[in-house]
Phi, psi and omega in degrees: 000128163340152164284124208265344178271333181293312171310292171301014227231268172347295203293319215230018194016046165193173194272154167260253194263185180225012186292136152325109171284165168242151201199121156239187173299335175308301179303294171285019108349298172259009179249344164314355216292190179188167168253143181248153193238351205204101218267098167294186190266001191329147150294145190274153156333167167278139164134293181314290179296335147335287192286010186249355188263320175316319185289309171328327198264309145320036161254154179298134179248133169291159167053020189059026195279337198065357167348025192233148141223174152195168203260148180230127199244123171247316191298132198295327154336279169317324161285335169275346154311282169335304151339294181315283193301357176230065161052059158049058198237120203282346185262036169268325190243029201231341170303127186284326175281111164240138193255084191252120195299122167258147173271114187243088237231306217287350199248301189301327147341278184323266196354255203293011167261307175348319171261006176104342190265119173272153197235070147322307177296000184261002195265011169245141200315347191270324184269338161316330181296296157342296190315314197282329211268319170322314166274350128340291163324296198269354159317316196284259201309003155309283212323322202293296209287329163285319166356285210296003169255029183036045181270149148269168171194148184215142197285144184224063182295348164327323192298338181278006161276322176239077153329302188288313205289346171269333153341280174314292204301314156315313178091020179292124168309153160301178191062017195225121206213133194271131202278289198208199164212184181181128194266139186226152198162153180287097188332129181287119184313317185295342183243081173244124200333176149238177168285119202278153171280132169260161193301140177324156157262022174272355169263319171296327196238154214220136165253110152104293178210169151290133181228143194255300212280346216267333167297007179294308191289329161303296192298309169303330179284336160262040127307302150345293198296319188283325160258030183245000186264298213259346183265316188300319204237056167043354195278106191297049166311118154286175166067190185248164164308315180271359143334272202307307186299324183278313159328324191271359174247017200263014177197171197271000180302305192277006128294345207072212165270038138287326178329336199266019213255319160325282168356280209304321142327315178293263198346352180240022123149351182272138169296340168049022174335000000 
């Protein structure tokens, strides 16, 4: 087993406290995660993705509505389309597994035309909201579970710049709205990622009420944490994290074909009232 303060060393690129822990294989599991960009071509077990759609379905649902689905594209043709539309990101087509999470609004449609029924409450933005946090939810435990066969995997939020064209590529009915995506696959041994350092937790965790100004002094210090991160693992990044952060909201470049994405949410029937 991991050493758990190192495991925190790593996470937070200092130890955060020293308090007696409580620690199992679970935790360090999930506190291990990392994104993997680079994929042997091995094929997964028979199996495998059952039991990763089976974990996925065990996550908390609202109301038990389930409101998720997703596709899972193997075929090499189709990953290379896929490729294309998610900014040419090579462990897309390099993965043997793609996954891509739908927010599914489209099944509970049927369902109630099936019956006679209108399904009015879907043209408002409170069940899309449902919908993205169901499928989030059970993606994230996907994730957990390939961990835990010693699969890698990394979140491919890009499909959502050419929305319509992995829609069309895909065959999604309205009401069906593709989230994000995730390659999923057996980590290339020769390439390995590190554990990226995360924000202090005194900028994230709040007692009581929330506080904004009392986070100034986390965040310069993981400016700090984040190029002393970016020297260790050679990579020539200028500026600081909130450089960088602040840079991506301060104009629409770094949306993109996202900019457009209301529209494209009407065009695929939500009203988003």
């Amino acid at each position: 087993m991991t050493n758990p303060l190192e495991l925190l060393r790593s996470r937070y690129g200092e130890i955060p406290f020293n308090d007696e822990l409580p620690w199992n294989d679970s935790i360090e599991k999930i506190l291990s995660h990392r994104s993997v960009r680079s994929y042997l071509p091995d094929p997964l077990p028979p199996g495998t993705l059952e039991l990763l759609v089976a974990a996925a379905q065990s996550a908390a649902s609202s109301a038990n509505m389930q409101t998720w689905s997703v596709v899972a594209v193997e075929d090499e043709q189709r990953k290379e389309e896929l490729y294309k539309l998610a900014n040419n990101q090579a462990h897309v087509k390099q993965a043997p597994l793609f996954l891509v999470w739908l927010a599914d609004l489209g099944r509970l449609a049927y369902i109630a035309e099936s019956r006679g029924l209108p399904h009015v409450a879907l043209d408002y933005i409170e069940l899309l909201i449902k919908a993205i946090v169901d499928a989030s939810v059970a993606a994230q435990n996907a994730i957990v579970a390939a961990e835990s066969l010693g699969l890698g995997t990394i979140y491919i939020g890009a499909i959502r710049k050419n929305t319509q064209e992995v829609a069309t590529l895909l065959n999604l009915p309205p009401f069906v709205f593709p989230v994000f995506g995730m390659c999923v696959g057996y980590p290339n041994p020769e390439v390995k990622p590190a554990i990226k350092p995360r924000l202090p937790q005194p900028a994230v965790l709040h007692r009581e009420t929330y506080k904004l100004a009392e986070q100034e002094d986390a965040i310069a210090h993981y400016n700090d944490i984040m190029k002393q991160f970016y020297t260790e693992q050679n990579m020539n990044v200028a500026g600081d994290w909130s450089e960088h952060s602040a840079e991506r909201i301060a104009t629409l470049d770094y949306l993109k074909g996202c900019k457009n994405l209301r529209q494209i949410l009407n065009g695929f029937g939500f009203k988003l009232l």
